[in-house]
DSSP file (Angstrom, degrees, kcal/mol; ACC not computed):
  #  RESIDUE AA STRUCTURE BP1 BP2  ACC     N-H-->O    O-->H-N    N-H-->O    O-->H-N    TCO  KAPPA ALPHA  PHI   PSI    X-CA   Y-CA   Z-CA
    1    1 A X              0   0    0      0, 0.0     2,-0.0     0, 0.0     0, 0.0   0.000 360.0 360.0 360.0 131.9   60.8   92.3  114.6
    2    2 A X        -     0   0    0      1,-0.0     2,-0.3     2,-0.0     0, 0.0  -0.281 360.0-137.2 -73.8 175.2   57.9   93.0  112.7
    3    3 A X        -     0   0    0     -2,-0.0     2,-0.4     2,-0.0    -1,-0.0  -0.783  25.8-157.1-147.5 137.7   56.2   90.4  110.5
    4    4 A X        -     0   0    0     -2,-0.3     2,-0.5     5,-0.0     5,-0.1  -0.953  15.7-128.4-157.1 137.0   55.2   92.2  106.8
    5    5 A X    >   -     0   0    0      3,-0.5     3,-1.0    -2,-0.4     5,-0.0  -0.323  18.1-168.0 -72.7 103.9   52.4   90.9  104.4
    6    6 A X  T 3  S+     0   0    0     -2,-0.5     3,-0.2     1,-0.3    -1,-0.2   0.896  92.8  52.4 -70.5  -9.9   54.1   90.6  100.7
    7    7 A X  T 3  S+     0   0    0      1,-0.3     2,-0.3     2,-0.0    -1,-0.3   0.545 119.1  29.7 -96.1 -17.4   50.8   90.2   99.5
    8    8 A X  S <  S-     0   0    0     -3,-1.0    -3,-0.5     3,-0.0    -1,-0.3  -0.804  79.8-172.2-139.5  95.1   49.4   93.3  101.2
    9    9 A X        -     0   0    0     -2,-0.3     2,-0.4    -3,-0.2     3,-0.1  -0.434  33.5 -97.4 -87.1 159.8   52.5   95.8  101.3
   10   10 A X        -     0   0    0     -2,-0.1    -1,-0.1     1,-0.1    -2,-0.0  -0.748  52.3 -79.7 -99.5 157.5   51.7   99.2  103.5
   11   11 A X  S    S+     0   0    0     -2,-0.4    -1,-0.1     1,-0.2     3,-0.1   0.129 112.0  18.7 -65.3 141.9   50.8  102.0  101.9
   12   12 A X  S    S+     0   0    0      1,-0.4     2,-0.3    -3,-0.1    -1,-0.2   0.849 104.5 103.6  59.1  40.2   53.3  104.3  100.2
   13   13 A X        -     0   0    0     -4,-0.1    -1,-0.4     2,-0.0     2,-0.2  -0.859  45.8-175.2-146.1 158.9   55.9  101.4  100.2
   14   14 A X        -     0   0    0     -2,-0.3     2,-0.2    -3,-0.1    -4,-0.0  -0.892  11.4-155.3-148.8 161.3   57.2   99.1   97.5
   15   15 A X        -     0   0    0     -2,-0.2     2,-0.2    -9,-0.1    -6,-0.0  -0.818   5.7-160.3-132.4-178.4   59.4   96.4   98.0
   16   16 A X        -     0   0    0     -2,-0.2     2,-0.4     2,-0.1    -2,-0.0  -0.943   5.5-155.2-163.7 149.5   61.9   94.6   95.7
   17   17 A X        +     0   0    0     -2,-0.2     2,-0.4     2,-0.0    -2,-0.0  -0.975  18.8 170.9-130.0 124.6   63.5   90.9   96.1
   18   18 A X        -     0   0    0     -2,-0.4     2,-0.4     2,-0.0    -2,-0.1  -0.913  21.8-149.3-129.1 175.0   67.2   89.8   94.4
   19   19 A X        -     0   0    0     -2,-0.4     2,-0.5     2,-0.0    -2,-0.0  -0.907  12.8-162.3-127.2 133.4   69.3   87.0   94.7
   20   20 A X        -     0   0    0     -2,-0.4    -2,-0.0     3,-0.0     2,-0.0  -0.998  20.5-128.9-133.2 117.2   72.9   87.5   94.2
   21   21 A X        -     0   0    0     -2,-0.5     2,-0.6     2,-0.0    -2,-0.0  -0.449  38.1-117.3 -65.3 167.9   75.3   84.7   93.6
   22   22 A X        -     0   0    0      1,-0.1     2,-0.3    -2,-0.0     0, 0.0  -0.878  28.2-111.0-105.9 164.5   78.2   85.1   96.2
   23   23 A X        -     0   0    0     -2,-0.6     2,-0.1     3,-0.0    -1,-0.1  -0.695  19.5-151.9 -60.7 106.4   81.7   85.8   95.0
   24   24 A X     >  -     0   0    0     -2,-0.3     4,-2.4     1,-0.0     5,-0.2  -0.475  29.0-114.5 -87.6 155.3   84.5   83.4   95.3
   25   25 A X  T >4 S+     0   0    0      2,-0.2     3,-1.3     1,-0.2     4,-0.4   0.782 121.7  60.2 -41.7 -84.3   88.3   84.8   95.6
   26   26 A X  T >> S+     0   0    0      1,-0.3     4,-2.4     2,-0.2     3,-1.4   0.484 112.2  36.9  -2.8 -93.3   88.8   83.2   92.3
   27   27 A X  H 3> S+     0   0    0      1,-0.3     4,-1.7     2,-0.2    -1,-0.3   0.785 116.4  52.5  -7.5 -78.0   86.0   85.6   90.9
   28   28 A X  H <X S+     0   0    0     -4,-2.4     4,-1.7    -3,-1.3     3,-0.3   0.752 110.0  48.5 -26.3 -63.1   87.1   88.4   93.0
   29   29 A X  H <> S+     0   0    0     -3,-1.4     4,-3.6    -4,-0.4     5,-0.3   0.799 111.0  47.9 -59.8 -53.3   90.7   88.2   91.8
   30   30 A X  H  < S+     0   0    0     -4,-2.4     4,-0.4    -5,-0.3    -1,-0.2   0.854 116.8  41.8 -64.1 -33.7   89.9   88.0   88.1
   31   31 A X  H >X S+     0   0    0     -4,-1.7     3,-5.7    -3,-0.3     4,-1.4   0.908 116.0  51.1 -78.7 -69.5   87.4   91.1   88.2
   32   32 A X  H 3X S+     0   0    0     -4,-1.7     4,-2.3     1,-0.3    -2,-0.2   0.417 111.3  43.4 -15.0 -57.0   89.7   92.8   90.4
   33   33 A X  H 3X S+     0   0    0     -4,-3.6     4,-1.9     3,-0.2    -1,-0.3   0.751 115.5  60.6 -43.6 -39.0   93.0   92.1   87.8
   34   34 A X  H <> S+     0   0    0     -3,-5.7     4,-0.9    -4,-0.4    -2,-0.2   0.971 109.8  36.4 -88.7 -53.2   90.2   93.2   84.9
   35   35 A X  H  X S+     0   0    0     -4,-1.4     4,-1.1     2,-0.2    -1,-0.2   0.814 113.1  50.6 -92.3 -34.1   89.7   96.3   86.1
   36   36 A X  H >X S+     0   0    0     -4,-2.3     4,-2.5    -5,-0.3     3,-0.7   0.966 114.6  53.7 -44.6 -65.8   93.3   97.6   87.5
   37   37 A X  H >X S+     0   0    0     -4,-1.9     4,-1.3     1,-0.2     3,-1.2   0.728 111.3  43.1 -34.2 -97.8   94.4   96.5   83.9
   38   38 A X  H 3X S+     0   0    0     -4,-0.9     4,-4.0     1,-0.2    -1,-0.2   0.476 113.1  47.4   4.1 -61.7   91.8   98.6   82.5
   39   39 A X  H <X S+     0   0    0     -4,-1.1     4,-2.2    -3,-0.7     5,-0.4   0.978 118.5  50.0 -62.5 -59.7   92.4  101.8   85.0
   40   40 A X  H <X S+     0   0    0     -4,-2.5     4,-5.1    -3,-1.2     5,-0.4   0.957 111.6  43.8 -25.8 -70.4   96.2  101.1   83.9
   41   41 A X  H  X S+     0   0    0     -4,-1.3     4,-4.0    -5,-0.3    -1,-0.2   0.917 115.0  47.0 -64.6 -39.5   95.5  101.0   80.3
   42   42 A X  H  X S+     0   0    0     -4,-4.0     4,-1.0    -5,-0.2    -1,-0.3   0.879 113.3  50.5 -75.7  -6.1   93.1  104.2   80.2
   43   43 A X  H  X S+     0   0    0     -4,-2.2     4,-1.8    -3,-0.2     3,-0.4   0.894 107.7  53.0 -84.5 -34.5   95.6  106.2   82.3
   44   44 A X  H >X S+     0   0    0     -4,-5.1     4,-3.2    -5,-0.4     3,-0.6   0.993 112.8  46.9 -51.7 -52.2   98.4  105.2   80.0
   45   45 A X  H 3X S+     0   0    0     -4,-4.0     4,-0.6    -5,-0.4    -2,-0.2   0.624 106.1  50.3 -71.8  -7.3   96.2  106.5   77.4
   46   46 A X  H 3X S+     0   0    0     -4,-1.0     4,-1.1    -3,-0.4    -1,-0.2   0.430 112.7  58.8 -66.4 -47.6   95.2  109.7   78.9
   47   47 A X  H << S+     0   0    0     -4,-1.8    -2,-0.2    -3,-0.6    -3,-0.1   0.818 104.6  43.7 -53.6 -61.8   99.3  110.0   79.4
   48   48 A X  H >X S+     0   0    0     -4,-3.2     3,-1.4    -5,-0.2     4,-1.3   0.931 113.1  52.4 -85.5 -41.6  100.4  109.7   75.9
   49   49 A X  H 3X S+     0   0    0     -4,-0.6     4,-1.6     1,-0.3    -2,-0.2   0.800 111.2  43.6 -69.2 -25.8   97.7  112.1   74.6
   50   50 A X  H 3< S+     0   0    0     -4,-1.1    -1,-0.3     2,-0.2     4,-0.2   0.414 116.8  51.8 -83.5  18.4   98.5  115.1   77.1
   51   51 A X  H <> S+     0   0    0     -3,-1.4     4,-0.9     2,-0.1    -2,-0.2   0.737 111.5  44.3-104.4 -29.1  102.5  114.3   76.2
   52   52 A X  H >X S+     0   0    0     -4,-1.3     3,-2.7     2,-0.2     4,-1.0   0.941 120.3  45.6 -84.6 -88.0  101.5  114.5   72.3
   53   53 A X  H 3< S+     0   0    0     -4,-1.6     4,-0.4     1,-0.3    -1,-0.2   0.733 117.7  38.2 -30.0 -35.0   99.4  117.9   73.5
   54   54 A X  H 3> S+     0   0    0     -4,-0.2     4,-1.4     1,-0.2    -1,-0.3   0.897 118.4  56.0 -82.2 -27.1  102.2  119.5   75.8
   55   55 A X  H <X S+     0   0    0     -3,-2.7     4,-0.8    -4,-0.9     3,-0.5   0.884 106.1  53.6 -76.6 -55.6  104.5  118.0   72.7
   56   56 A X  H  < S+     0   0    0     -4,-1.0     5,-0.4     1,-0.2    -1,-0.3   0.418 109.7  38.9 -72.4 -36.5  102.4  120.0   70.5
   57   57 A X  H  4 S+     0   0    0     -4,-0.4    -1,-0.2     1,-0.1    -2,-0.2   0.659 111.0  60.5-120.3  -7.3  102.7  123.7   72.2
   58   58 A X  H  < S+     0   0    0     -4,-1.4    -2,-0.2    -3,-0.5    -3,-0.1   0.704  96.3  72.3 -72.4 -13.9  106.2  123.2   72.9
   59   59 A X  S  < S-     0   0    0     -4,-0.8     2,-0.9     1,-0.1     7,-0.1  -0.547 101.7-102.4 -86.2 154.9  107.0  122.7   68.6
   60   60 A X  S    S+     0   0    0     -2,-0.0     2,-0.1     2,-0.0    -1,-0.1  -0.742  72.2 157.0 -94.7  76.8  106.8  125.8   66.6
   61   61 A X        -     0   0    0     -2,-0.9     2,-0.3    -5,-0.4    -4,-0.0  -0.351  45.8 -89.6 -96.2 157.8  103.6  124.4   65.7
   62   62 A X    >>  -     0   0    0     -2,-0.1     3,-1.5     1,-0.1     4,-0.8  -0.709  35.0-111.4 -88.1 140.6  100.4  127.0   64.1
   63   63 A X  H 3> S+     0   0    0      2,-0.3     4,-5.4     1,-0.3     5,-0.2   0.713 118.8  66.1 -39.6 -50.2   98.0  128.6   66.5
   64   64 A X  H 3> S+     0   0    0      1,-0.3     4,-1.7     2,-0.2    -1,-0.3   0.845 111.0  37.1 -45.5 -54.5   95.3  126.3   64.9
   65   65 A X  H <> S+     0   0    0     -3,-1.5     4,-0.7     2,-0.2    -2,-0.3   0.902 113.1  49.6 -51.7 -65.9   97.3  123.6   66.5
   66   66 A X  H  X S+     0   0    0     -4,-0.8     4,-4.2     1,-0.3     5,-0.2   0.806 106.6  58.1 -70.1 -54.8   98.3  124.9   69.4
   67   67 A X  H  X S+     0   0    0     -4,-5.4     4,-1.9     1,-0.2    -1,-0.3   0.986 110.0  47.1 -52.8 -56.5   94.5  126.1   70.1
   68   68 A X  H  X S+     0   0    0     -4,-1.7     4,-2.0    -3,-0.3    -2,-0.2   0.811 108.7  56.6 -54.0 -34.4   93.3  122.3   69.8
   69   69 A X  H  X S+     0   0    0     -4,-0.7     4,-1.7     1,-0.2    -1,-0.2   0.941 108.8  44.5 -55.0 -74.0   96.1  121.2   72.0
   70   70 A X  H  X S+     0   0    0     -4,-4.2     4,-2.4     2,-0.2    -1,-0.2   0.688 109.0  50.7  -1.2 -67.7   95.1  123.3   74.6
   71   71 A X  H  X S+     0   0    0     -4,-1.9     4,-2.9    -5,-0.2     5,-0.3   0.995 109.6  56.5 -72.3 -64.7   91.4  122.7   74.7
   72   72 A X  H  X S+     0   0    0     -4,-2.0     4,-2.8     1,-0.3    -2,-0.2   0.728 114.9  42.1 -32.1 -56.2   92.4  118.6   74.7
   73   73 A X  H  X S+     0   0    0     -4,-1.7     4,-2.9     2,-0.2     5,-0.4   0.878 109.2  51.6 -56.5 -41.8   94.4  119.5   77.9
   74   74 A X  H  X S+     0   0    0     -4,-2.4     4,-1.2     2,-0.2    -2,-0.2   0.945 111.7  48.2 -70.4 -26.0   92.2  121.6   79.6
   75   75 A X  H  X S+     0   0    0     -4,-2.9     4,-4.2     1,-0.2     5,-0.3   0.977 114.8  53.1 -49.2 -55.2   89.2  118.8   79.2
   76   76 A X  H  X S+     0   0    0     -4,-2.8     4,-0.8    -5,-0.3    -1,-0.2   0.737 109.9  37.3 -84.6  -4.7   91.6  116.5   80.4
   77   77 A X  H  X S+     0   0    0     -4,-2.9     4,-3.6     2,-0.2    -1,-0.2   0.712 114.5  57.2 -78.4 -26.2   92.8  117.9   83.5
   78   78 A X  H  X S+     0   0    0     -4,-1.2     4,-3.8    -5,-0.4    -2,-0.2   0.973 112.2  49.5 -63.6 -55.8   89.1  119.2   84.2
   79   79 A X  H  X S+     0   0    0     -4,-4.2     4,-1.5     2,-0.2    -1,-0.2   0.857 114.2  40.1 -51.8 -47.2   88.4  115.3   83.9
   80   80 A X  H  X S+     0   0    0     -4,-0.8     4,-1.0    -5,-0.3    -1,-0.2   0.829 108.5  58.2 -59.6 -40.3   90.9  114.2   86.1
   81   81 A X  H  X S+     0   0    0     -4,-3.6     4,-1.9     1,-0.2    -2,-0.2   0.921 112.7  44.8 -69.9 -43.3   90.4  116.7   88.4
   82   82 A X  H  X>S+     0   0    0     -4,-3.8     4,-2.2     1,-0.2     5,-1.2   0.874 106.3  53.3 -32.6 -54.2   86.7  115.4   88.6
   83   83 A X  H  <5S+     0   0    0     -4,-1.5    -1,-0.2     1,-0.3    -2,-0.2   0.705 108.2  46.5 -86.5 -19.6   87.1  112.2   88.8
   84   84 A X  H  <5S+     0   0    0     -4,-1.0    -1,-0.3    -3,-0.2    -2,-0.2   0.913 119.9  52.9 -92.7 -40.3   89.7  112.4   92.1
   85   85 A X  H  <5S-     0   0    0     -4,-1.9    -2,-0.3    -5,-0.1    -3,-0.2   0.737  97.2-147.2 -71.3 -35.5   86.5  115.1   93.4
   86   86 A X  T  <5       0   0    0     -4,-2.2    -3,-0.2    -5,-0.1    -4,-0.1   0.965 360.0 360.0  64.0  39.3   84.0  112.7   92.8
   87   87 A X      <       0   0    0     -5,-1.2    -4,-0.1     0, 0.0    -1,-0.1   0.082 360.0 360.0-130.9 360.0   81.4  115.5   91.7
């Protein structure tokens, strides 16, 4: 193992030093719960606005409406579809 000067780093290098507290279950559990809730809550909400859209082009509703409806689904399948692609 090499030995390296922090006071004289080689050239075309940087370094960088953190500290991380570690993570107890407790911790773990609570973000974990915080953030399922969350995913929960925005897919529920994601839910009820494409069922109001689909709600929306089934009703003998005006083109004006209908067009908005539309665009609102196709963003949010485009979004979904992203986000399971990971691009």
């Amino acid at each position: 193992m090499s030995i390296i000067d922090l006071n004289n780093p080689p050239p075309d290098h940087q370094f960088s030093l953190s500290v991380k507290p570690e993570e107890t279950n407790g911790e773990r559990w609570v973000r974990l719960v915080k953030d399922l809730g969350l995913f929960f809550f925005a897919m529920a909400l994601v839910a009820v606005i494409m069922w109001i859209c689909v709600d929306t082009l089934r009703s003998p509703a005006s083109a004006d409406e209908k067009k908005w409806a539309m665009s609102i689904l196709t963003s949010a399948a485009g979004g979904i579809i992203g986000y399971l692609i990971r691009k």
